[in-house]
N, C-alpha and C positions, 0 to 999 in steps of 0.2 A: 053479298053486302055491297061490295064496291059496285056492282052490276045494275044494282037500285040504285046507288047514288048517281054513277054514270045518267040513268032513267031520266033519275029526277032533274039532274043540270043540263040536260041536252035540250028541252025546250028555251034556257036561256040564254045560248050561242046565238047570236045574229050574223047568217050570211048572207053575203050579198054580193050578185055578178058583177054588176058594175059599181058606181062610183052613187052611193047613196044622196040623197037630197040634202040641203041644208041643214033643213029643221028635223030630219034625222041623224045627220052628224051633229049638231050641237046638242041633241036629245043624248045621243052615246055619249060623247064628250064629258056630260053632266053624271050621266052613270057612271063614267071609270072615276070621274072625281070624287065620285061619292064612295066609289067602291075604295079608292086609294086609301081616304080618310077615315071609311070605318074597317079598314084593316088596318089603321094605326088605332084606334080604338080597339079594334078586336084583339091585337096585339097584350094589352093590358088584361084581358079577360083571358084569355086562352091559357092551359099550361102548357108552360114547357115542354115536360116530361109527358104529357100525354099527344103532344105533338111529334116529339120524337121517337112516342112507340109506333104514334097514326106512319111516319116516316117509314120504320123499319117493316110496318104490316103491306107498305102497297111498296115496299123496294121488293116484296117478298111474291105480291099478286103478280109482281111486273115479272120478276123471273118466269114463276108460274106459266102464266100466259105467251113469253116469250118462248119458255119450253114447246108447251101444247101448239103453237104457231106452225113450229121449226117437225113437231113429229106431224103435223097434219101436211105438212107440204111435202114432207120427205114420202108418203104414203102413196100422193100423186093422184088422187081421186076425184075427181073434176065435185061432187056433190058436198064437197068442205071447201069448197068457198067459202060457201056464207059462213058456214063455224070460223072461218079464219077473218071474212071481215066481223063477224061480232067480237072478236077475239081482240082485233086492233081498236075496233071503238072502245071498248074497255080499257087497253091498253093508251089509250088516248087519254081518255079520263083519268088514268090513273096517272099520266105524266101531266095533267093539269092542277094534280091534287100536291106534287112536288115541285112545280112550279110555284103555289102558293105557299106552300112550309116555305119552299128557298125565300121568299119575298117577306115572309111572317121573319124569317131568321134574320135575312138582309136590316127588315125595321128593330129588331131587337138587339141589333149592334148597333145600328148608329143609336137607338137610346142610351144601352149602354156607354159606349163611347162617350156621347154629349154627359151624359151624368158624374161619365170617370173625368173629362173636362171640368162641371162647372165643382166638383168635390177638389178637384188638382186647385182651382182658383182659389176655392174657399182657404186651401192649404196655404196656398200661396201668401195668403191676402194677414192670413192668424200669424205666419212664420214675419211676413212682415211689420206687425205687429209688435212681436215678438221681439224682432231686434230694436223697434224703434224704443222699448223697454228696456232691453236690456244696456242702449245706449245711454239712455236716460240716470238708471240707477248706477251705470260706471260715472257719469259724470254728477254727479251725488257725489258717489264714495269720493270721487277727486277734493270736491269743494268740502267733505268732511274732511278727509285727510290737510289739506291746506287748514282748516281752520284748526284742526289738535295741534298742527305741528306749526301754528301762529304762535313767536315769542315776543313778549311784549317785555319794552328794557325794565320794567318793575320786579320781572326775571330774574335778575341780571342784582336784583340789590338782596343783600342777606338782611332779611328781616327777623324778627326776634318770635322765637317760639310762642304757640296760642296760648300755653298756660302761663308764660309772663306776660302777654299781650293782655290778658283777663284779668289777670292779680294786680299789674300796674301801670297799665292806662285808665284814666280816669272815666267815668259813666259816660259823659256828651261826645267820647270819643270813642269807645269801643262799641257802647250798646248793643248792649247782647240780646235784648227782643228780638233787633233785625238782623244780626250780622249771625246769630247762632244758626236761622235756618237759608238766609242766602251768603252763598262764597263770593258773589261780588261786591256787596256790602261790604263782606268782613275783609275781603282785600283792601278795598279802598280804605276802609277804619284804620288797617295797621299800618298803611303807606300812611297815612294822617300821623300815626301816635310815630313813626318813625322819623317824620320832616321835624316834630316836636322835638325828640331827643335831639336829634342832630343841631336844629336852635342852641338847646340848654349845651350842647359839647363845645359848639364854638365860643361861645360866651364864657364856659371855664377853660379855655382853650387861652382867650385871651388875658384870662386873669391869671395862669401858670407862665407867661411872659413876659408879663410884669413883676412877679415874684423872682424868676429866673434872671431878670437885670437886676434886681437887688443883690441877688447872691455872688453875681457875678462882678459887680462894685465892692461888695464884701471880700471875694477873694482876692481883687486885686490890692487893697489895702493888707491881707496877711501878706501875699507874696512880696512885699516890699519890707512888711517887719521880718521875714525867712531870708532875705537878702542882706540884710542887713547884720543876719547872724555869723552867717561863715565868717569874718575874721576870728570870731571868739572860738568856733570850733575848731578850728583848727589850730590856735592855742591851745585848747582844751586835748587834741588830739595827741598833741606833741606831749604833752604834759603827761601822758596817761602809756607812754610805749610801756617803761617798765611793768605794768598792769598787764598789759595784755600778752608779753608774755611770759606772764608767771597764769595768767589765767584761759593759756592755749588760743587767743583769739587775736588772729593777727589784721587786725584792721589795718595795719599801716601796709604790710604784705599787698592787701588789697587794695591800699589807693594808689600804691606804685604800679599794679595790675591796671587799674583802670588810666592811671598815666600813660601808659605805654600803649593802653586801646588806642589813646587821641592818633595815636599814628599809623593805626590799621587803615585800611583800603574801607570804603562803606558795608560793601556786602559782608568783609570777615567782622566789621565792628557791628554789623546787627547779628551775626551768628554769638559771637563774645556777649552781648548783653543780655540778648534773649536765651545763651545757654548757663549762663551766671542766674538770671532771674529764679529759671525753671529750678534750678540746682537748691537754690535757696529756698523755694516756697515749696517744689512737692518732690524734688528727690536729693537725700543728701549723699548718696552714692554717686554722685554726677559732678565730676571736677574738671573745671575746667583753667585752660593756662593758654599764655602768648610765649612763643618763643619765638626766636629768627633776633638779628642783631637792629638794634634800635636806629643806631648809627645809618646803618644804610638805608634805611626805611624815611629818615628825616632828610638823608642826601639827594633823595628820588624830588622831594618838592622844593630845593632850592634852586633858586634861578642860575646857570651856569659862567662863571667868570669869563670877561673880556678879554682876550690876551689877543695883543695886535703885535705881531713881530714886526720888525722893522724889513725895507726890502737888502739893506746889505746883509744883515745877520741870515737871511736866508737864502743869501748868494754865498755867503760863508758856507753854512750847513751843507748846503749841495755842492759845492768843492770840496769838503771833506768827506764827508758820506761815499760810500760806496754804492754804483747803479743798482736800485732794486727791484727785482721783478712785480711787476702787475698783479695782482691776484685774479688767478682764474677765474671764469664766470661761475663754476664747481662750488668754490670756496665761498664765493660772493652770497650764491643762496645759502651754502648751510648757515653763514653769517645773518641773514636775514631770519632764517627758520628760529635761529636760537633766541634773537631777537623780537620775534612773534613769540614765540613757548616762553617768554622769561617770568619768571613768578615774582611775585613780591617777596619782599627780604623777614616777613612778620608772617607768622602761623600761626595758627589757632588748635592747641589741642583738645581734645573732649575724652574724659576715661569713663566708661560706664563699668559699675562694679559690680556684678549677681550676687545673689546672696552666698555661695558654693564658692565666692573669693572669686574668683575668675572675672577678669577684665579684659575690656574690648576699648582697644587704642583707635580713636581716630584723629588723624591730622590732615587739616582744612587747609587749604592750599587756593590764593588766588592771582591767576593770569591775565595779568594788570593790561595787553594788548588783548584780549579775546575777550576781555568782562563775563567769566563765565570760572566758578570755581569747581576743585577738586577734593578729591578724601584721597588717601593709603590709611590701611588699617594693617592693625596687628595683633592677637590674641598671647594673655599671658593667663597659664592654666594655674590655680594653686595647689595643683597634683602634677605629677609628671604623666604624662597619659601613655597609654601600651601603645605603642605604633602597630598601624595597622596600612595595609597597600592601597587597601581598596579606600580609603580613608583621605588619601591624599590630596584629592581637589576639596576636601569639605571647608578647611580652615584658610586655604588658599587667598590671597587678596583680590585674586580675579573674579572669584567665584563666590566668597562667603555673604556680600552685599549685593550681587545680581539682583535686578528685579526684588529688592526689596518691596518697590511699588509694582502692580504690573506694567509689565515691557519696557520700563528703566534696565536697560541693562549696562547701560555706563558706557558704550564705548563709542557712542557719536555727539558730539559739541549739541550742546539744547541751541545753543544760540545759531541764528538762520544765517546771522550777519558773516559768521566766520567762514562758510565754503567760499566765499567773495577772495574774504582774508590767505586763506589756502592757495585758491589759485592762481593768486599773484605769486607766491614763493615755490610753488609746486608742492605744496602736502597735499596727497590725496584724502587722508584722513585721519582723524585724530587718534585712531585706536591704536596705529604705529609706535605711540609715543603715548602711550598710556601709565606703561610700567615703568616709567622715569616720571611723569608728572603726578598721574593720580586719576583715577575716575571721576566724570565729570557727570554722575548723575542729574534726575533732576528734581530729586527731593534736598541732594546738598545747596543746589540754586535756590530753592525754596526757603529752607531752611537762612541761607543769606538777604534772605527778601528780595530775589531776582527771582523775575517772571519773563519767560518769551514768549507770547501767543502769536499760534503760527499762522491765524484768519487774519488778523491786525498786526502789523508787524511797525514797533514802534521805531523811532529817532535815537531814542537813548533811554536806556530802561534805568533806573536806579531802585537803590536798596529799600524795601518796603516794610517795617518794622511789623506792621499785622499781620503780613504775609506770612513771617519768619513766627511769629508767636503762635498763629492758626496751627502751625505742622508741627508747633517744637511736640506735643505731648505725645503725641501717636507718631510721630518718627521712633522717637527714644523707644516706645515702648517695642514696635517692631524691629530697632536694634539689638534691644536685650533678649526677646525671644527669637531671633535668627540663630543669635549667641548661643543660648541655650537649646535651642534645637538639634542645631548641628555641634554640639560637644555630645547631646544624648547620641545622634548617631553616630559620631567617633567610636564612643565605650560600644555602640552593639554592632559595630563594625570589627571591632577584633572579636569580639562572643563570634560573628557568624564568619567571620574567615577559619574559625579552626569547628565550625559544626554545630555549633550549638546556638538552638536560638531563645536567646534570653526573655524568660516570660514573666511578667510580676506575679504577687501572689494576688493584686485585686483583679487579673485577667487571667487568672486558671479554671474559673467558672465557664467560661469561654471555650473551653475546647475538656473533649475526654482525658480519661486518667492514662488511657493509652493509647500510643501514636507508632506507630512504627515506623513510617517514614521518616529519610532523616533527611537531611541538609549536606551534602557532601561539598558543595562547592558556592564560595560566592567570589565576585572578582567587578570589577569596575571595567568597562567596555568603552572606548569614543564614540560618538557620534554616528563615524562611518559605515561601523562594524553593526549597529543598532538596526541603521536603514539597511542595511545590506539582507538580514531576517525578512524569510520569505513571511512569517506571521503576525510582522509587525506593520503592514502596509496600514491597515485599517486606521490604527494609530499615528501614524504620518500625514492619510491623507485626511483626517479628523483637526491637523492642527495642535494636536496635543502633547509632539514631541519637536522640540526646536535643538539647537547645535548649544542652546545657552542651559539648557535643564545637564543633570546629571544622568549617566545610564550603566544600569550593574544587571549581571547575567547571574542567576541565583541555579542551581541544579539539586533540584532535591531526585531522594533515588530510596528505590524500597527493593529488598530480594524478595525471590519468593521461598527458599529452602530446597526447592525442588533439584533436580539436576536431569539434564538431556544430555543425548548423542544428540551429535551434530549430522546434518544428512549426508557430508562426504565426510569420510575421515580416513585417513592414511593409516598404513602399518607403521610407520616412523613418527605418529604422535606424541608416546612417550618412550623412550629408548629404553630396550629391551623386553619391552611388554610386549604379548602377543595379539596377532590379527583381532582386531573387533568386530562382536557380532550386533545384533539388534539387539539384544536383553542386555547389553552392556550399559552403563551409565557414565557418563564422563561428568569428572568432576569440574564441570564450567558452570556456575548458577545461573538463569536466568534472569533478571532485572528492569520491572521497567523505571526508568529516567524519566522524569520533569524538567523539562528548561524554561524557566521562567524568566523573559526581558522585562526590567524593569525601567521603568521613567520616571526618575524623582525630580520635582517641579521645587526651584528654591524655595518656594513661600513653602514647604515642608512643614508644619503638620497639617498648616490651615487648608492647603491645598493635597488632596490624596497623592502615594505613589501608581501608577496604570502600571498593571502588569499584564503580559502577553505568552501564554501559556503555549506548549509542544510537547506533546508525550511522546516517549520513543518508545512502544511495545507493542509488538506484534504489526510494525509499519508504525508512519511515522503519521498522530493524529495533532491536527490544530486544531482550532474554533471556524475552518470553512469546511472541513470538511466531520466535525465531531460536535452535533449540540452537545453533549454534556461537557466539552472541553472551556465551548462558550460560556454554559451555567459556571462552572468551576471560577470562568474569570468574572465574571458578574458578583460572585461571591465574594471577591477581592477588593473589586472596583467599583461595583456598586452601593455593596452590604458593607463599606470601609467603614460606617457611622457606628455598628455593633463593636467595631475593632476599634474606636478610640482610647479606651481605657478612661485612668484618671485622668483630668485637665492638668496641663493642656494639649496632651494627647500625645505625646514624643513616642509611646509606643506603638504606634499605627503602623509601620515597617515590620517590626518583629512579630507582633497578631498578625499581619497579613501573613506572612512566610508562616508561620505556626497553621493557619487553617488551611493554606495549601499541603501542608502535609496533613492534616488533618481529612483533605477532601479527596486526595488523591486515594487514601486506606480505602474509602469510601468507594471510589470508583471504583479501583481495583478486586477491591471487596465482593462488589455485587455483579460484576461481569458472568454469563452462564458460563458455567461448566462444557466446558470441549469433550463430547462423547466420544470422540475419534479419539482421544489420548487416556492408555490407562493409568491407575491411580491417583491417588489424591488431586482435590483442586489445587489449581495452582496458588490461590488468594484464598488462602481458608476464610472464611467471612466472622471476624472478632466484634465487627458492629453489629448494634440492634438497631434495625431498621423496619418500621410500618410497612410503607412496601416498598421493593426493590427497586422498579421504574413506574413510571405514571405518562399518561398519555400520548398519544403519537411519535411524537420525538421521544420517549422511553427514557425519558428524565429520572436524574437517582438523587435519590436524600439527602443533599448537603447542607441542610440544617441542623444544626446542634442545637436540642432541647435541654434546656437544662433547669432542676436537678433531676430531672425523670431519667438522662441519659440515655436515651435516643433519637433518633435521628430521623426526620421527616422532611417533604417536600414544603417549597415555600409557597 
């Protein structure tokens, strides 16, 4: 087959010895262009694949004949010539037949190629496109966005809702044809019916200040017939002592009270009038009085007598006198200090009475150079109360008004002006000299109508009567409940020094009928001793325990019945008993101990106590390295709102200590069984419990359901 084609194309080789004619080189010339051309056409018509088999068929004749070449020469027969040259003509053909595939394949890449080109442009051209779109619609979304979030000041006015806009604006202005189905219509209608109201406001605007000067011309003619009365009441006053007291009402009492105000200082005379008023109109348990000497108080504003001695009388004095020492510069300051610290010679007392008799004394105190007043209190119970140790800073003066308000804790001057005043005389600071003057909070400042603001810091602050009436009602009231807070914790401060923690009966719903753990120890801790707890950092570095809260160490403790040998024990453990063995039991119980720090926060009840749990059993567990020790306090500190009881909540200390014994059984309770140790568990398990632990952290039931009586996760 290839041997006919060879045939058939050998008549169309053109050779030639020498260098052909013209117009037969340009005759060839036109043939191979012609031939170029329609093998780019032929390109298009040919397959591929049958091109590529034509490939593999004459790579295969080529061997072939390469073979048949290579054996006829190796033979060496002179009469296979001509088989070898017909051999090569074929083989000649047949490498002109891969010459043209190469060149068919050559033209169908660079089509390819140009096609992968102008299809990459198109891509190019749609992709460009593309973003010029998707620029387009971002800058859209812009101009939408700018325009929703356009406020127009119409905004900016409250206008009156559509169904009074409907009901009473009038037809020509609301028209509800157009304004029902467009919103810019019906905006501009109610800006309209709104400019309207506001007309008709000003207009009775101005007719209620015209009325308002009539009245005011009115009252100025009573005020002059009310003037004109006092000399007769007070005839009348005088005339009526007998009266009042056969009928307990000592008015006269009271105008000599208010005599003796005219010579208070301002701040104590607005605390005097504004705690007289309050006393009068909404509490009659609230008495108030002036003491200090009148005398000296009237001798502070007289102007000082002239005494000019003459010069021989005090050429006399110093010839008779004896030389007297200088006063040390020592002496000089504390004379200064006492003369900065000096109080005025008039006090203000105020008695708050609870219902349970028990009264809370304060005396108002003011330092006539520091313009900044003080309190001392003192508690008188109408029971004598059980002393208790741990009990001792509750009623204390230092401590019983702390932070009445937050972070008032009374022991630095409100006023900015005075560290000026200090450091001239050398006081570093006032709380030195607290327990001789008094605490200079800054609800007592208020309560006198002094304000210091410490952004603006004025020239001369004076006494502000609204100021002092704004705070009188909610000061009193967080006096009398401070009162009553800390007398409740007094009474459960002896219950829990000797064990017992006192539970009412509307909070025995609150916890099971039976508790085993008990409360062995409670005791009042400082400060030092608090921070010093390695499991109370959290709590420190939260900001939740300061040097001015109170801090008590509670130990609750449960046995368990059981009894161990100890791993070493001597033959001289108990005297005269013999060598022990393993089956022995030594009479030591095991127990594990609760230590709970507590932080009670003066504002006590409104404010919870933070308790900070430590178990000692079996190794020493807290809350970083025991969640359920965490749960346990969560159930104290967080669940405190369960634990208030009745209002206004005084028992929220003793519930808490009740569910910590409560939750402890609990723990105890549900801990696995130790297969390495025989007999009984150590915590026989008395709760009913849904289930023991629950999720990864192996959390245990310290919720109390009640009245079902058991106990589930929260």
């Amino acid at each position: 087959m290839s041997s006919e084609a060879g045939k058939k194309r050998k008549p169309k080789v053109i050779r030639t010895d020498g260098a052909p004619p013209e117009g037969k080189r340009g005759k060839a010339e036109g043939e191979q262009d012609a031939r170029y051309y329609s093998e780019e056409c032929e390109v298009e018509l040919r397959d591929p694949i049958r091109d590529y088999e034509l490939y593999k068929e004459t790579c295969q004749e080529l061997q072939r004949l390469m073979a048949e070449i290579q054996e006829l020469k190796s033979r060496g027969i002179k009469d296979n010539a001509s088989e070898i040259d017909e051999r090569r003509m074929q083989s000649c053909v047949h490498f002109m037949t891969l010459k043209k595939l190469n060149r068919l394949a050559h033209i169908r890449l660079k089509k390819g190629r140009d096609q992968t080109h102008e299809a990459k442009q198109k891509v190019d051209a749609y992709h460009l496109q593309l973003q010029n779109l998707l620029y387009e619609v971002m800058h859209l979304q812009k101009e939408i966005t700018k325009c929703l979030e356009f406020k127009s000041k119409h905004e900016e006015i409250e206008l009156v809702s559509l169904e009074e806009f409907y009901s009473e604006a009038p037809t020509e202005i609301s028209r509800p044809d157009i304004t029902l189905t467009e919103p810019h219509q019906q905006t501009l209608a109610r800006l309209d019916w709104e400019l309207e109201q506001r007309k008709r406001l000003a207009e009775r605007y101005k007719e209620c200040l015209t009325i308002k000067e009539k009245i005011l011309k009115e009252i100025e003619v009573k005020k002059e017939y009310l003037s004109s009365l006092q000399p007769r009441l007070n005839s009348i006053m005088q005339a009526s002592l007998p009266v009042q007291e056969y009928l307990f009402m000592p008015f006269d009492q009271a105008h000599k009270q208010y005599e003796t105000a005219r010579h208070l200082p301002p701040p104590l005379y607005v605390l005097f009038v504004q705690a007289s008023a309050y006393g009068q109109a909404c509490d009659k348990k609230l008495v108030v009085a002036i003491e200090g000497s009148v005398e000296e108080a009237k001798a502070l504003y007289k102007p000082p007598e002239d005494s000019q001695d003459d010069e021989s009388d005090s050429d006399v004095e110093e010839e008779q006198t004896t030389k007297r020492r200088r006063p040390t510069l020592g002496v000089q300051l504390d004379d200064k200090r006492k003369e900065m610290l000096k109080r005025h010679p008039l006090s203000v007392t105020v008695d708050l009475k609870c219902k349970d008799e028990n009264v809370l004394h304060l005396t108002f105190y003011y330092l006539m150079n520091l313009n900044v007043m003080t309190v001392k209190t003192k508690v008188t119970t109408a029971v004598e109360m059980t002393t208790a140790v741990s009990a001792g800073d509750l009623l204390s003066p230092d401590s019983l008004l702390s932070c009445l308000y937050p972070g008032d804790h009374g022991k630095k001057t409100p006023n900015p002006a005075n560290q000026f005043q200090f450091d001239k005389v050398g006081i570093l600071t006032l709380s030195d000299y607290v327990s001789e003057l008094g605490h200079p909070y800054v609800w007592v400042q208020k309560l006198g109508g002094l304000h210091f603001p410490k952004d603006q810091p004025q020239h001369t602050v004076t006494a502000d009567n609204s100021l002092s009436a704004s705070h009188m009602e909610l000061t009193v009231k967080l006096l009398r409940t401070r009162l009553q807070s800390r007398l409740a914790l007094h009474k459960q401060f002896a219950s829990l020094e000797h064990g017992v923690v006192p539970v009412s009966s509307e909070c025995q719903h609150l916890f099971p009928t039976k508790i085993v753990s008990r409360l062995v120890k409670w005791t009042a801790i400082p400060f030092e001793d608090y921070a010093e707890l390695p499991y109370t950092k959290d709590v420190l570095e939260a900001g939740l325990a300061e040097d001015t809260h109170l801090y008590y160490m509670a130990l609750i403790e449960r046995g368990t019945g059981r009894h161990f040998l100890p791993p070493v024990m001597p033959n001289y453990w108990l005297p005269g008993s013999p060598p022990w063995s393993v089956g022995d039991v030594c009479a030591l119980p095991r127990s594990a101990k609760l230590q709970a720090a507590v932080v009670l926060n003066p504002g006590y009840s409104a404010l919870p106590p933070i308790f900070s749990l430590c178990l000692n059993w079996k190794g020493e567990r807290t809350g970083n390295n025991d969640d359920n020790i965490r749960a346990m306090e969560s159930e104290v500190n967080v669940c405190y709102k369960e634990l208030w009881g009745p209002k206004p909540g005084y028992q929220l200390l003793t519930n808490q200590l009740q569910r910590l014994c409560m939750v402890l059984d609990v723990y105890l309770e549900t801990e696995p069984h130790d297969t390495s140790v025989e007999g009984p568990k150590e915590f026989p398990q008395e709760k009913m419990c849904l289930r023991l632990v629950r999720g990864p952290m192996r959390l245990k039931p310290f919720k109390f359901n009640y009245p079902q009586g058991f106990f589930s996760h929260r």
